[in-house]
N, C-alpha and C positions, 0 to 999 in steps of 0.2 A: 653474518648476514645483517643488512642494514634494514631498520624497519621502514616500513613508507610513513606517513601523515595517518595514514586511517591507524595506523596500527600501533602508533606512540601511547595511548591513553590505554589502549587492552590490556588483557591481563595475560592473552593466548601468549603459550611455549613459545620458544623457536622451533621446537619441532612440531606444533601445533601453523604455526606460522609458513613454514615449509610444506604441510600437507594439506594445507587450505591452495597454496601455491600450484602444486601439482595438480591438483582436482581444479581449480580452473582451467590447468591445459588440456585437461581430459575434457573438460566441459565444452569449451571450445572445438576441442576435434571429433566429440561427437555430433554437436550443433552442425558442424563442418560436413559431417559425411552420415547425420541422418538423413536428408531428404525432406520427402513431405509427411514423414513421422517425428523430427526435430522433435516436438511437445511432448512426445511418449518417452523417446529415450534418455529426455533431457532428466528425466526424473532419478535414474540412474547415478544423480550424480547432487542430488539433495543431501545435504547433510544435516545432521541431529536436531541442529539445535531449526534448522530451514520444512522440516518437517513437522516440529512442535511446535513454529508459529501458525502453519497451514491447520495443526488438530486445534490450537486455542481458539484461532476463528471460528474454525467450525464448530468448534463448545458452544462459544457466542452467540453465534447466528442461530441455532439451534433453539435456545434460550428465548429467542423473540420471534419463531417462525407465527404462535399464534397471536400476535401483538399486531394492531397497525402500527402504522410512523414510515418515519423514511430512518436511515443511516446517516448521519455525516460524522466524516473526518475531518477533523481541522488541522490541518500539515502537516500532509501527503508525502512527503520526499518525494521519491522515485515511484508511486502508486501500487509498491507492490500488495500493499492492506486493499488499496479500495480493486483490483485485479482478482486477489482471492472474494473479498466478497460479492461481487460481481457473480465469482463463478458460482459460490455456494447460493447464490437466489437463483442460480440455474438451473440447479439441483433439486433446489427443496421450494422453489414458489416459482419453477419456472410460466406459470400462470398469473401468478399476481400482477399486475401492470402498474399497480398501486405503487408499491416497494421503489422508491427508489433512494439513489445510493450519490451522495455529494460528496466532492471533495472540494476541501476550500483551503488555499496558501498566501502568506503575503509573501513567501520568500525572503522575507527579512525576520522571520522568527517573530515570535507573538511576546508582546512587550509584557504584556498586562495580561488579566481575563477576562475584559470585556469585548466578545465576535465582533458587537456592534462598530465599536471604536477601532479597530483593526481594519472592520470594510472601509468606514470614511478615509481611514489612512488611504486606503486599495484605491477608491474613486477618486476624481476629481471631485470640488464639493458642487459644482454645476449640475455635474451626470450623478449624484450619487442617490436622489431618490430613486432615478430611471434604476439604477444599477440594485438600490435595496428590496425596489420591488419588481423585478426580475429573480436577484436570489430567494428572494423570502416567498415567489408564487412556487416554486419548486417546492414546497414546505408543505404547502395546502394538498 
């Protein structure tokens, strides 16, 4: 079996590789023929390691439920970080209005560690106050 791109640097089996394969086709044909319970039965088909990132968040978020602040992420991929916690301020501050939850990406991957230098990259330098203090009133 030939690995794809994602799976050249891992360290997963080939028989690891082969059973992540399968459980996507199940994943798919359950998605396929749950209906409008999709979300429930999809969970059915989480595995190990997709479940101990869902508990570390919730470690997380737990850890700061009596804290103010907001959340942010700085490159989000695919949102599945800012998706869970989204859901766990559902759960446990579904009243806070305060809480909120940023996600911020250049999509070109972060050079350096300066945010600030990253956003001016993101703006034109025309619009980038408009744009700084836009992101930055989300803060307050």
């Amino acid at each position: 079996m030939k690995k794809n791109a994602a799976m050249e640097h891992s360290s997963a089996t080939e028989k690891e590789i082969v059973g992540k394969e399968k459980l996507l086709k199940l994943h798919e044909l359950v998605v396929h023929n749950s209906g409008p319970n999709w979300d429930t039965h999809v969970l059915s088909t989480l595995t190990r390691q997709g479940i101990s990132r869902v508990l570390y968040w919730d470690h997380l978020y737990q850890k700061i439920i009596d804290k103010a602040g907001i959340i942010v992420e700085c490159g989000v991929h695919y949102g599945a970080s800012l998706s869970i916690l989204s859901n766990l301020r559902g759960i446990y501050e579904p009243y806070n209005f305060s809480r909120k939850i940023i996600g911020f990406d250049t999509f070109e991957g972060f050079v350096g560690s300066n945010l600030i230098v990253h956003m001016w990259r993101c703006c034109s330098e025309s619009s980038f106050p408009k744009s700084l203090k836009s992101f930055t009133a989300v803060w307050r």
